[in-house]
C-alpha positions as a printed Julia matrix, in Angstrom:
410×3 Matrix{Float64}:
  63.8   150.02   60.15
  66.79  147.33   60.08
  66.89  144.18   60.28
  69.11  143.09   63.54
  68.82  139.88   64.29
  72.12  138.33   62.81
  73.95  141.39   65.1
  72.16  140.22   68.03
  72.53  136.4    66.98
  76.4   137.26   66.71
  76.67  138.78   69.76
  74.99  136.2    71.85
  77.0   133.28   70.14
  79.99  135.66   71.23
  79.29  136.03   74.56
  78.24  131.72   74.79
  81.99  131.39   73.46
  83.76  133.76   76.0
  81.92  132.07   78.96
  82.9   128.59   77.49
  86.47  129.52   77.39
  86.47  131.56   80.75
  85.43  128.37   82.57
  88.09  125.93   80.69
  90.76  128.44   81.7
  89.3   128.44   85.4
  88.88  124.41   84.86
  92.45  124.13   83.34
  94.07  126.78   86.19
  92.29  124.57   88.97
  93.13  121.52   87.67
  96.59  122.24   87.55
  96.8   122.8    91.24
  94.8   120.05   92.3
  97.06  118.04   90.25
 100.05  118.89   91.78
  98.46  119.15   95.59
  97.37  115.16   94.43
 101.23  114.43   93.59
 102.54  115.49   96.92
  99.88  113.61   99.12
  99.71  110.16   97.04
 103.8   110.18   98.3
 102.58  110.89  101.94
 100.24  107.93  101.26
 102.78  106.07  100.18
 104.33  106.72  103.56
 101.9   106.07  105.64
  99.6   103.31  104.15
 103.4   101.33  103.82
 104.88  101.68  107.22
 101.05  100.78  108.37
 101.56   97.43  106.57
 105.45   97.27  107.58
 104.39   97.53  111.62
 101.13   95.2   110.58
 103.64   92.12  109.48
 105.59   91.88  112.37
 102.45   93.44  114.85
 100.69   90.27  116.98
  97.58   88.89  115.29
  95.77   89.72  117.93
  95.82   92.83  120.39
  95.51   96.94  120.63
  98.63   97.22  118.81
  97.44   95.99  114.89
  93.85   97.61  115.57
  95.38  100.84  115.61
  97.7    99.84  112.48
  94.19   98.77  110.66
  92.63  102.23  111.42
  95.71  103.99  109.88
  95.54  102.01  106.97
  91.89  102.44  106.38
  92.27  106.1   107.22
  95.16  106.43  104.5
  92.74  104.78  101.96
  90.32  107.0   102.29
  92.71  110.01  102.25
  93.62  108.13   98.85
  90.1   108.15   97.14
  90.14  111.92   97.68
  93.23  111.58   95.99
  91.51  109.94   92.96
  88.29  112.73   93.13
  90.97  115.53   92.76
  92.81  114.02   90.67
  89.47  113.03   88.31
  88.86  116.8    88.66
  92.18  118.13   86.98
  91.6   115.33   84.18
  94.94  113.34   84.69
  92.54  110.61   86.56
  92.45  107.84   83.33
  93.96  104.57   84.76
  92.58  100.97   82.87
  91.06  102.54   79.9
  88.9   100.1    77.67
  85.72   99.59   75.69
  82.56  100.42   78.46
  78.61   99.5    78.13
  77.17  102.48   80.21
  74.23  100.24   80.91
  76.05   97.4    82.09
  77.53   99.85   84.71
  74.31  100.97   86.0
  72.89   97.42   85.94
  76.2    96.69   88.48
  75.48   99.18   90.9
  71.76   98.87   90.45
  71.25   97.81   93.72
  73.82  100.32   95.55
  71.75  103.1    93.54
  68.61  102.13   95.5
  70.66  102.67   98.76
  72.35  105.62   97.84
  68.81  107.73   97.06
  66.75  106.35   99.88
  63.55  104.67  100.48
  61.53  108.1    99.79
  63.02  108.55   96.3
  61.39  106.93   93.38
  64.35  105.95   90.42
  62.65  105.5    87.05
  65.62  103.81   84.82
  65.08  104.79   80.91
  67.56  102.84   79.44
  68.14  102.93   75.37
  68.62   99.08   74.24
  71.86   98.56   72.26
  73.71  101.35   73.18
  76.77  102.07   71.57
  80.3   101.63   73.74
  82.58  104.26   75.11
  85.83  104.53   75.6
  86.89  104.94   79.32
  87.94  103.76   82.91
  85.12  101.66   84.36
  85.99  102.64   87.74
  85.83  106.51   87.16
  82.62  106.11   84.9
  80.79  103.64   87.51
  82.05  106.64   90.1
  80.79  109.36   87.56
  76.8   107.2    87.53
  76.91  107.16   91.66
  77.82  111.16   91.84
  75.37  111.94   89.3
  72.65  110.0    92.01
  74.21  110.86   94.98
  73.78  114.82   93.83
  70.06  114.04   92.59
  69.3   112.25   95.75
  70.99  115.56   97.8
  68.55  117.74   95.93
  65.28  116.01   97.42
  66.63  116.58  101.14
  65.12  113.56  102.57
  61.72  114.46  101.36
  59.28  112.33   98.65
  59.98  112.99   95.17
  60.94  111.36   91.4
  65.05  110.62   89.92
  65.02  109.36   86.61
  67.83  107.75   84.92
  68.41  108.09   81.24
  70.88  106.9    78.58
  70.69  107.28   74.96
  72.75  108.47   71.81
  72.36  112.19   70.42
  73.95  113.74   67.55
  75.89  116.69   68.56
  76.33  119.76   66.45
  78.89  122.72   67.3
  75.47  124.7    67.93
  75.06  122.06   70.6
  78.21  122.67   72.54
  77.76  126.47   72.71
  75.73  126.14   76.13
  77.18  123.05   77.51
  80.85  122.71   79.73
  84.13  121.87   78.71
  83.1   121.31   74.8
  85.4   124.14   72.92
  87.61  121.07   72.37
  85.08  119.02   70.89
  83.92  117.51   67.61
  80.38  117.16   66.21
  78.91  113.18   66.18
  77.47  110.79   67.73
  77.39  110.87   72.26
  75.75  108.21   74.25
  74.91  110.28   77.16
  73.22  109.67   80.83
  70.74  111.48   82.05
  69.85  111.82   85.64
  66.95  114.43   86.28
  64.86  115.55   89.89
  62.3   117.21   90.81
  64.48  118.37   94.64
  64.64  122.36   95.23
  66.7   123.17   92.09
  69.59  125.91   91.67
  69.71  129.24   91.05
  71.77  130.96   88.04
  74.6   132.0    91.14
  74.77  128.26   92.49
  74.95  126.77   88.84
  77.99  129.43   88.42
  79.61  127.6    91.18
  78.71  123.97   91.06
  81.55  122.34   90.09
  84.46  124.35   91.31
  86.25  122.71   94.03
  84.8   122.19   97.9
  81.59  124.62   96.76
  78.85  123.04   98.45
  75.04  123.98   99.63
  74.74  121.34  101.86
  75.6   121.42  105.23
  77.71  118.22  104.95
  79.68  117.26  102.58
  83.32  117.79  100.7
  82.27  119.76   97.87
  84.26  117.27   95.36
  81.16  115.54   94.16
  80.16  117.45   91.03
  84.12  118.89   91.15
  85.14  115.39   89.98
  83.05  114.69   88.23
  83.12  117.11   85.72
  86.85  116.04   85.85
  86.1   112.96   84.93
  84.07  114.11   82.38
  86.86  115.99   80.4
  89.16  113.24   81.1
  87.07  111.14   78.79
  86.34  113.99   76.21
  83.03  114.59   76.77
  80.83  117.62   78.02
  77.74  117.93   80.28
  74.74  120.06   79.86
  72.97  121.44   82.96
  69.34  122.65   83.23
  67.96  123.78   86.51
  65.04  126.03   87.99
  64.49  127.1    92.03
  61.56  124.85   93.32
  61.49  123.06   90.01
  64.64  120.4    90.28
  67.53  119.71   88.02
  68.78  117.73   84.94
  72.5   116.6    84.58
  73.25  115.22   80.93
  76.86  113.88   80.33
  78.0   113.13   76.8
  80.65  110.55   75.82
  81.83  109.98   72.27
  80.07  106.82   70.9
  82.51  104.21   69.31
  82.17  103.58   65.93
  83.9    99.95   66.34
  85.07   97.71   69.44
  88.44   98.7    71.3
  90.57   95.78   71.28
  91.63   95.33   74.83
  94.8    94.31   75.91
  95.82   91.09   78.42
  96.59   93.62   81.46
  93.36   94.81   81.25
  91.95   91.21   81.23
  93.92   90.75   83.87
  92.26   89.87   87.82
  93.35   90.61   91.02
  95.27   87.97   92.49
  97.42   87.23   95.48
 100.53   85.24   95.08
 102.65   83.93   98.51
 106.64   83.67   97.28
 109.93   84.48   98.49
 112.47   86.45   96.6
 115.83   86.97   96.05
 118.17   89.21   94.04
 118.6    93.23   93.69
 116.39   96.06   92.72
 116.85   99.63   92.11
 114.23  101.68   93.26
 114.28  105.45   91.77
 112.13  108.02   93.26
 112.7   111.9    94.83
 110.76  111.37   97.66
 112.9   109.65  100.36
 109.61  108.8   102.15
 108.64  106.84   99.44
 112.35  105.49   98.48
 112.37  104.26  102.16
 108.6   102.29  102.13
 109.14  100.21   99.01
 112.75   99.36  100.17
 111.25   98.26  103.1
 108.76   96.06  101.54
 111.23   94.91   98.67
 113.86   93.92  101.74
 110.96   92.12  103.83
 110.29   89.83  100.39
 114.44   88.93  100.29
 115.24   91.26   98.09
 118.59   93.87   97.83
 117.5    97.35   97.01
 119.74  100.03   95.56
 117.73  103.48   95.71
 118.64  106.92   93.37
 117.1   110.02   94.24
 116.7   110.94   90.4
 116.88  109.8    87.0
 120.94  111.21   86.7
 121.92  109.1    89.85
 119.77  105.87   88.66
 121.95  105.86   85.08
 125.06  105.94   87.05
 123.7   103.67   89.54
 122.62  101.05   86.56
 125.58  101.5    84.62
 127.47  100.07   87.74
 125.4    97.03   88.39
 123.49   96.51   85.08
 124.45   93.11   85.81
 122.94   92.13   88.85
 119.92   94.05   88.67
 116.92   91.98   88.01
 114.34   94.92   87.58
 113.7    98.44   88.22
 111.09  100.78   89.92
 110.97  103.97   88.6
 109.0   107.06   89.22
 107.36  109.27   86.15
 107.69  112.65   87.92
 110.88  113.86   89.19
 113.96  116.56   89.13
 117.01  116.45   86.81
 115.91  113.66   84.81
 112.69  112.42   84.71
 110.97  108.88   84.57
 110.71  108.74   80.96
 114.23  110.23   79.75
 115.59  108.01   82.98
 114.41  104.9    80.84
 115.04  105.19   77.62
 118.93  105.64   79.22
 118.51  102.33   80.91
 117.18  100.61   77.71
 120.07  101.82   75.97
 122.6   100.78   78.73
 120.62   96.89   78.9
 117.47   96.82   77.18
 116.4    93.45   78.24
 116.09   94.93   82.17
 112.02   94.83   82.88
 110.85   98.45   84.2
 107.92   99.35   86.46
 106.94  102.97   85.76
 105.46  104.59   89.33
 103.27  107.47   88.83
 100.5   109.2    91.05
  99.13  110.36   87.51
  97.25  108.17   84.97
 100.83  108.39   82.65
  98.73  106.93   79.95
 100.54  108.82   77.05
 103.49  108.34   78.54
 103.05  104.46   79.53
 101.81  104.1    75.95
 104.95  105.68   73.73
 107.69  103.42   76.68
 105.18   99.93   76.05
 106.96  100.05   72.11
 110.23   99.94   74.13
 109.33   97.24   76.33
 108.1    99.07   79.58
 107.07   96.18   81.86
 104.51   97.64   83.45
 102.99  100.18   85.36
 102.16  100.67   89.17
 100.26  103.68   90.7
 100.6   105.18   93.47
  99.53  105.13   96.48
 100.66  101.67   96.0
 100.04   98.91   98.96
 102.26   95.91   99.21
 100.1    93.77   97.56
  99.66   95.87   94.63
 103.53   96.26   94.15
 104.35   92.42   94.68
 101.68   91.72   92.14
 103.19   93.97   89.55
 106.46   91.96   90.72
 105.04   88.49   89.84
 103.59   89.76   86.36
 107.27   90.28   85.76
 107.5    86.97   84.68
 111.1    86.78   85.24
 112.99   83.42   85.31
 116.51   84.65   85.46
 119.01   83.98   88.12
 118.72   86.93   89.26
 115.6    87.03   90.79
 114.03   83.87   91.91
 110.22   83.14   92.51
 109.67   80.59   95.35
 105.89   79.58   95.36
């Protein structure tokens, strides 16, 4: 007789760390194309949610005419929160990162939970007192909470039954992560996770294969994006997510975060509110971006506000452009992503050319790498896309600018 267990123990923890790297290739191979498919259609948004608010400012108040302008901007809004689940999906979703309370953000949407599970569902909420911050997007994580629900709520079908909501801290070992998602990246600590378990119909070891790739579903409604982006979101924030689930017997989601140690310092545009500003202005912009449907919108709405607009179609053509009228221009709008010379290379030419020109990086992508190596060169801010005309005049005003160039009338 021989001992075999430390064979057998091998081989399993082998075949744990295959599957684990099978699915971050399929995750990472995904990703990548629902990146890119996100890229094209936030400029197509672009397009259409602008010219939408071009015909809406000179449409009559009242009449068929800015109805039908209202229903293509709400349609192009929604087409941009897919946008934002596919983009949450292949990770590059991270926009207003900070320091988060996980049970704050359930104690926000408290009530909209309630709705979104249904009068037969009971919610038991087991929340751990002083739980330790995270590091993330509030917006993503608070969408995260309501997908983790809305799924639960799915698995009941309409029928009696028990959700409970969790959050606590763990300490995670590497033994941990060999049978959760997206953790070969990942280092042993301390997680606050949430924990949102049923008692619905369950899955079987085929559906939890499937789960969170892309427009699966098992419901006869529904995009398939749900558990997609949020596993998305997930990775975006470095975490992983352990799944447990029986046929007949219901489900358990657990997401881990990485517990802060200390508090994140945030910075005054993250303070920042929303806020509406009337004004008038007047003086010349160069707007930068490949896509001519997108060159043409924020043009439009620049030219509408008083302003001149000089457009390049790449980073090459906006150096030559700036060299020219360095001068006159009192700031620039300039896309991340695009041919010849991109956003980033594109600026650090400008700075050198007249460093004391403000810069509004456009990107469909988070950029936050990017965003935060340009800020120690004086980037002036950032503006994602699909961007309304509200959203791009703000970013305007938080210029601050005072120069003759470009004057505010309030």
């Amino acid at each position: 007789m021989r001992n075999i267990n430390d064979r057998k123990q091998a081989e399993r923890e082998s075949l744990e760390l295959t599957g684990q790297l099978q699915q971050a290739q399929k995750m990472e191979s995904i990703g990548v194309l629902a990146g890119g498919i996100a890229h094209d259609f936030n400029n197509l948004l672009v397009g259409m949610m602008g010219n939408a608010e071009l015909a809406m400012l000179d449409a009559p108040e009242q009449g068929e005419i800015r109805y039908y302008l209202q229903q293509i901007f709400k349609a192009s809004t929604k087409g941009a929160d897919l946008v934002r689940q596919m983009l949450a999906y292949s990770g590059q979703g991270r926009f207003a990162m900070g320091e988060q309370d996980i049970n704050r953000l359930i104690q926000e949407v408290s009530e909209l939970l309630k709705t979104v599970i249904g009068k037969q569902a009971r919610l038991e909420q087991l929340l751990m007192p002083k739980l330790p911050g995270v590091y993330g997007d509030k917006n993503q994580l608070t969408q995260l909470i309501m997908n983790l629900m809305t799924n639960a709520s799915e698995a009941l079908s309409g029928k009696p039954g028990n959700i409970k909501l969790r959050t606590g801290i763990r300490k995670l070992s590497k033994k941990d992560f060999s049978a959760m998602f997206m953790a070969t990246e990942l280092q042993a600590g301390d997680f606050v996770f949430v924990e949102v378990e049923d008692d619905g119909c369950g899955m079987d070891a085929q559906t939890q294969a499937r789960i969170f790739d892309p427009f699966f579903t098992t419901k006869e409604t529904g995009s398939g994006l749900g558990l997609a982006a949020l596993l998305g979101i997930v990775r975006s924030h470095k975490g992983t997510l352990a799944l447990k689930s029986r046929p007949g017997k219901g489900s358990c989601f657990t997401v881990y975060l990485p517990a802060l140690a200390h508090p994140v310092v945030v910075g005054n545009a993250e303070k920042n509110g929303e806020f509406i500003t009337p004004f008038a202005l007047r003086g010349t912009v160069l707007v930068v971006d490949d896509e001519e449907t997108v060159r043409h919108v924020a043009t439009k709405l620049l030219e509408h506000e008083g302003l001149r607009v000089l457009t390049a179609r790449d980073g090459e053509e906006a150096v030559v452009l700036f060299g020219k009228h360095a001068d006159e221009i009192a700031f620039v709008l300039l896309d991340l992503t695009m041919p010849v010379m991109d956003g980033e290379q594109a600026f650090h030419m400008l700075h050198g050319i007249r460093p004391d020109t403000p810069v509004l990086l456009s990107s469909g992508f988070s950029a936050t790498e990017v965003v935060g190596r340009l800020n120690h060169f004086g980037l002036a801010g950032f503006v994602r896309k699909p961007y309304t005309r509200k959203t791009l005049l703000r970013e305007v005003v938080r210029l601050g600018i005072t120069t003759q160039d470009l004057d505010f009338t309030i």
